[in-house]
C-alpha positions as CSV (number, residue, x, y, z in Angstrom):
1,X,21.2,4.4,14.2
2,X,23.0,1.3,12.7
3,X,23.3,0.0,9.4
4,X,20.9,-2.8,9.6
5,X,18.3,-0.3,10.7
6,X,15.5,-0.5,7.6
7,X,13.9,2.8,6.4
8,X,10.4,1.5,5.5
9,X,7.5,4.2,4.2
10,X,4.4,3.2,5.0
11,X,1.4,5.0,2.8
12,X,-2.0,5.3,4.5
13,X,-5.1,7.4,4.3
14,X,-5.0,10.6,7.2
15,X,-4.5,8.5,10.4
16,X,-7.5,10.9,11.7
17,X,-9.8,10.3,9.5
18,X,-12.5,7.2,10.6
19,X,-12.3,3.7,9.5
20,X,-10.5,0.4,9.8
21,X,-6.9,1.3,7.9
22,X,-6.4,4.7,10.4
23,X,-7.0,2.5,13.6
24,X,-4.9,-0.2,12.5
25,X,-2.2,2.2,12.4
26,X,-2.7,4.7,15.1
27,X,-2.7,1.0,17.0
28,X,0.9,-0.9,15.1
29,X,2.9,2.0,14.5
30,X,4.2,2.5,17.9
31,X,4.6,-1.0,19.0
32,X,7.5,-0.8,15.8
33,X,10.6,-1.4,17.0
34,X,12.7,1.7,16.1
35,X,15.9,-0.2,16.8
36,X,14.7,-2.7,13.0
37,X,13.4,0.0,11.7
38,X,12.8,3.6,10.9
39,X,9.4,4.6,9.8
40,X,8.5,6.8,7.7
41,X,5.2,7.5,7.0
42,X,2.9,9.4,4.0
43,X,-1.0,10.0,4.4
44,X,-2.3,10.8,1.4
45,X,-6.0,10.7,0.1
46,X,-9.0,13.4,-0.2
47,X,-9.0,13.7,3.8
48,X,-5.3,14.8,3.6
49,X,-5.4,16.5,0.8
50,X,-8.2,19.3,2.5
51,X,-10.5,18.8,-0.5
52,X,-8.3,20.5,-2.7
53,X,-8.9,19.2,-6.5
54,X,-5.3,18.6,-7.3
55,X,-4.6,16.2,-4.6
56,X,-4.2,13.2,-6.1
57,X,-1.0,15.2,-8.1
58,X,0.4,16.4,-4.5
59,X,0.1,13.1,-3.4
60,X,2.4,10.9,-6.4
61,X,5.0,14.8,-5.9
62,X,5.2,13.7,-1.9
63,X,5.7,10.5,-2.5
64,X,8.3,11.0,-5.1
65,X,10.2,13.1,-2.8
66,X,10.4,10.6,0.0
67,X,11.3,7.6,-3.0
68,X,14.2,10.2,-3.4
69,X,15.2,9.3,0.4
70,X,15.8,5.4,-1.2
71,X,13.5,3.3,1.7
72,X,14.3,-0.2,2.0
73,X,10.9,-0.8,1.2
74,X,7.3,0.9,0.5
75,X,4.1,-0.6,2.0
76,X,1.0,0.6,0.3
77,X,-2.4,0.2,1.7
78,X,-4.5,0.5,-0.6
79,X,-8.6,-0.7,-1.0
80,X,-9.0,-3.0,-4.8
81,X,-11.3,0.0,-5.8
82,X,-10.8,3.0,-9.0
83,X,-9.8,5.9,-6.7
84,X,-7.0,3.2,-5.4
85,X,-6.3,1.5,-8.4
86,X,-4.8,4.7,-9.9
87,X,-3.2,6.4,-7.2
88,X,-1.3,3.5,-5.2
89,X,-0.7,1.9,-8.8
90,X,0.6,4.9,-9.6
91,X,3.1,4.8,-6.2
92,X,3.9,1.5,-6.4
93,X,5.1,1.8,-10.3
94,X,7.7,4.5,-9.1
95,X,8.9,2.6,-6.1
96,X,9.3,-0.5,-8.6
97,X,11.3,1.5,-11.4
98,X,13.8,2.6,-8.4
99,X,14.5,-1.1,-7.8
100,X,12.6,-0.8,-4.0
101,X,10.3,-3.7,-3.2
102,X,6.7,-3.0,-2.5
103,X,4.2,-4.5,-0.1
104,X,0.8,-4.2,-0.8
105,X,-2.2,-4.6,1.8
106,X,-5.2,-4.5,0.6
107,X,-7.5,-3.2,2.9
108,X,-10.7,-3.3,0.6
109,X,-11.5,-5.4,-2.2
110,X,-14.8,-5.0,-4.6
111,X,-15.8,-7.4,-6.3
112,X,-17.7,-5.7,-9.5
113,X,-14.2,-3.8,-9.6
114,X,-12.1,-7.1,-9.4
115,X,-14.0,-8.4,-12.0
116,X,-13.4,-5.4,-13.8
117,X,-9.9,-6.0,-13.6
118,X,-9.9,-9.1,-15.2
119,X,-12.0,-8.4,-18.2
120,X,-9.9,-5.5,-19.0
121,X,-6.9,-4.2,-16.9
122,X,-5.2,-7.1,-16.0
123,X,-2.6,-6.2,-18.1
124,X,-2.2,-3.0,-16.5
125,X,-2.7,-4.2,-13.0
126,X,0.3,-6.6,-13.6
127,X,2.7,-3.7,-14.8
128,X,2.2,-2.1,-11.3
129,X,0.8,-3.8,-8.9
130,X,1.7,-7.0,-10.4
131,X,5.3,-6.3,-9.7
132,X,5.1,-6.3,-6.0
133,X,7.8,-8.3,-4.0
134,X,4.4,-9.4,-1.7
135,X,0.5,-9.2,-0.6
136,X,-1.4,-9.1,2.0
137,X,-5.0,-9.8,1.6
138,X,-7.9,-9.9,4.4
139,X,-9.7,-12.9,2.7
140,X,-8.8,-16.5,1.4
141,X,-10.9,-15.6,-1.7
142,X,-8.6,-12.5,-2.3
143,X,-5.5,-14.4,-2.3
144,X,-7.4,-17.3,-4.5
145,X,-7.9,-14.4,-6.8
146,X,-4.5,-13.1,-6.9
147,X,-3.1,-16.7,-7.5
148,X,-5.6,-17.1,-10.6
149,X,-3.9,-13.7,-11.7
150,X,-1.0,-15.9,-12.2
151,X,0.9,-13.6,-9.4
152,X,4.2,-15.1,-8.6
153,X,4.6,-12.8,-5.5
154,X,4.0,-14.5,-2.2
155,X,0.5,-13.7,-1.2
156,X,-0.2,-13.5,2.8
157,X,-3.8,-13.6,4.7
158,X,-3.8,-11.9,7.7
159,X,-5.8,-10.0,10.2
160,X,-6.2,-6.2,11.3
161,X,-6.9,-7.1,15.0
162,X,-4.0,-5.9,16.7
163,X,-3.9,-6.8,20.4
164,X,-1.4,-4.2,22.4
165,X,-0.6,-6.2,25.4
C-alpha cells in the first residue's frame, strides 16, 4: 500500500441493524476504492453494544484505540439527537485534540433538540462538534442552521441514494 493511501475510520451504528445509516453503508463501502483509501470502520451504539449498560464507555475505549492507529481522518454519523449529541461529541472531541480532522454527517436532525442546542448548548456543541474540518447535512434547512451557528466549516447537502451501477 502506498503512501498516499488515506486511513479513514468511518463510525456507524451496527451495519445489521435496520434503518437508513446501515443501508447506506452496507451499499458505499465496497464501491471505496481501496487503492485512495483504507477503511476502517467502528459500529458502535446499543445494537452493538448487545444491550450491555456500559456500552456507551466501550464505545469512546474502541474508538480511542483505533485514534491511537492516527487515521487521516474520522467520519462520524451521527443523528442531531441526546443519545448522539454525547457519544459522537464525545468521539469527535478526541479525534480533534489529536490534530485529525473530522467529518460529520448527520443522518437525523430534531428539531425540539436543535432548538435545544441553541438556547443552551451552543457553547458546548461548538467545542466538539463545532470544530469539525466539514458537514454533511440531508436538508437545506440544516445547513441554514449550522450557518446561523456562525460555523466556519464548509457545510455540504447531499443525498443517501446511492446508485451501484
Amino acid at each position: 500500500m502506498g503512501s498516499s493511501v488515506r486511513r479513514v475510520l468511518v463510525v456507524t451504528p451496527d451495519l445489521q441493524d435496520i434503518g437508513g445509516v446501515a443501508n447506506y453503508y452496507n451499499a458505499v463501502l465496497p464501491l471505496l476504492g481501496m487503492d485512495e483509501f483504507q477503511i476502517c470502520h467502528l459500529e458502535v451504539g446499543s445494537t452493538k453494544g448487545g444491550g450491555a449498560i456500559l456500552y456507551p464507555l466501550s464505545d469512546q475505549y474502541r474508538f480511542r484505540s483505533l485514534v491511537q492507529l492516527n487515521p487521516s481522518i474520522v467520519h462520524l454519523n451521527p443523528s442531531l439527537d441526546l443519545k448522539s449529541f454525547i457519544r459522537d461529541g464525545l468521539l469527535a472531541y478526541q479525534a480533534l485534540c489529536k490534530n485529525i480532522p473530522v467529518v460529520i454527517f448527520f443522518r437525523g436532525w430534531d428539531r425540539v433538540f436543535a432548538n435545544l442546542i441553541e438556547r443552551r448548548f451552543l457553547k458546548l456543541f461548538k467545542a466538539s462538534y463545532g470544530k469539525a474540518h466539514a458537514f454533511i447535512v440531508l436538508a437545506e434547512e440544516f445547513k441554514n442552521k449550522l450557518q446561523a451557528w456562525n460555523l466556519n466549516s464548509p457545510i455540504h447537502v447531499e443525498t443517501t441514494t446511492v446508485n451501484p451501477a
